[in-house]
Structure formats: structure tokens, C-alpha cells
C-alpha positions in Angstrom: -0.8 -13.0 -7.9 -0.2 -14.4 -4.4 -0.5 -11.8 -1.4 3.4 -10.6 -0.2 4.6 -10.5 3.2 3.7 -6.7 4.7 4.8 -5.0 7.3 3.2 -3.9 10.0 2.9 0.5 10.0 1.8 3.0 13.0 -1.2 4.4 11.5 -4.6 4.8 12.5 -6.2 3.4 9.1 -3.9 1.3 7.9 -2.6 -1.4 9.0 0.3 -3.1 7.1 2.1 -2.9 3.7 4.0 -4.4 1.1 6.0 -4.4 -1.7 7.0 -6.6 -5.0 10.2 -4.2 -6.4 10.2 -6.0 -9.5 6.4 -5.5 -11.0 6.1 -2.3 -8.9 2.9 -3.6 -6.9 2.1 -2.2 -3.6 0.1 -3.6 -1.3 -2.0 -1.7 1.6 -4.0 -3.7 4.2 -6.5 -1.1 5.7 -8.3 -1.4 8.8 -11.6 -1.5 8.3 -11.8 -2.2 4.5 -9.6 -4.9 3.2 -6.6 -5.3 1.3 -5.8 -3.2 -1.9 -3.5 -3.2 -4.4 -1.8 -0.4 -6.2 0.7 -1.0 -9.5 3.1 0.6 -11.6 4.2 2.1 -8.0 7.9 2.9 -8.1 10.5 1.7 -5.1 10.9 5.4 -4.3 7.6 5.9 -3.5 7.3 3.2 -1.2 10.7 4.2 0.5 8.8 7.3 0.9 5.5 5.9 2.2 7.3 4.1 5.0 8.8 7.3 6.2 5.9 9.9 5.7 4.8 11.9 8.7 1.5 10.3 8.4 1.5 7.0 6.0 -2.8 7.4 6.1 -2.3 11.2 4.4 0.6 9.9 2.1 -1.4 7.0 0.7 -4.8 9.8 0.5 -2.8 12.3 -2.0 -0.1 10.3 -3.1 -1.3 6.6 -3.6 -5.0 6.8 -4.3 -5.3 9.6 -7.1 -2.1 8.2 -9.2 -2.0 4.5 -9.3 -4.6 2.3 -10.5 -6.0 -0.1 -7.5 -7.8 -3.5 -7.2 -9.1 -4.6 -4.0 -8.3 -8.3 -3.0 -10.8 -10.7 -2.2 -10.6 -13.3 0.4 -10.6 -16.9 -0.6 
């Protein structure tokens, strides 16, 4: 799976993100340690994500603990 075009969010740890609607694959580029991804994530919790109060607590208790992750390793 090639990396998506991200956007790029105000947030203290992370940097960007992205999202592929149609296999439900989120991407979050955090500063510090790399890029993840997160799948099975629905559109309305990334529409959600981009307009949380903080994105860095939204992704803590509503990313991390629900969605199964892989971290992507540069080439």
C-alpha cells in the first residue's frame, strides 16, 4: 500500500494525516516516531479527528485503543 497525501494538523505530537475513504485506512505521521497506520477507521471518525479540540488526545482515546495499527517503514 503506497503512503496517501496528508495533511498538515496544529498539534504538538502529530504532525500530518490522511485518509483512503474506500478501505477505511488512516494514516498519522507523528513527530518524533514515524508514520502509522490505523484500518477499519470509518469517514466519520476522521471528519471528527480533524475537528477535535485537541487531534493528539482524540487519536490517544479514540484511535489508538480501537483500531488495529502498523507502523510504516521507510524505504
Amino acid at each position: 500500500m503506497a503512503s496517501q497525501r496528508r495533511i498538515e494538523v496544529d498539534s504538538s505530537a502529530i504532525r500530518s494525516v490522511g485518509y483512503q475513504p474506500d478501505v477505511g485506512v488512516l494514516e498519522i505521521e507523528f513527530k518524533g516516531s514515524g508514520l502509522y497506520r490505523y484500518y477499519g477507521v470509518p469517514k466519520a471518525v476522521y471528519r471528527r479527528l480533524l475537528t477535535a479540540e485537541s487531534i493528539g488526545g482524540f487519536v490517544n482515546t479514540r484511535i489508538k485503543p480501537v483500531y488495529p495499527h502498523s507502523k510504516v517503514t521507510p524505504r
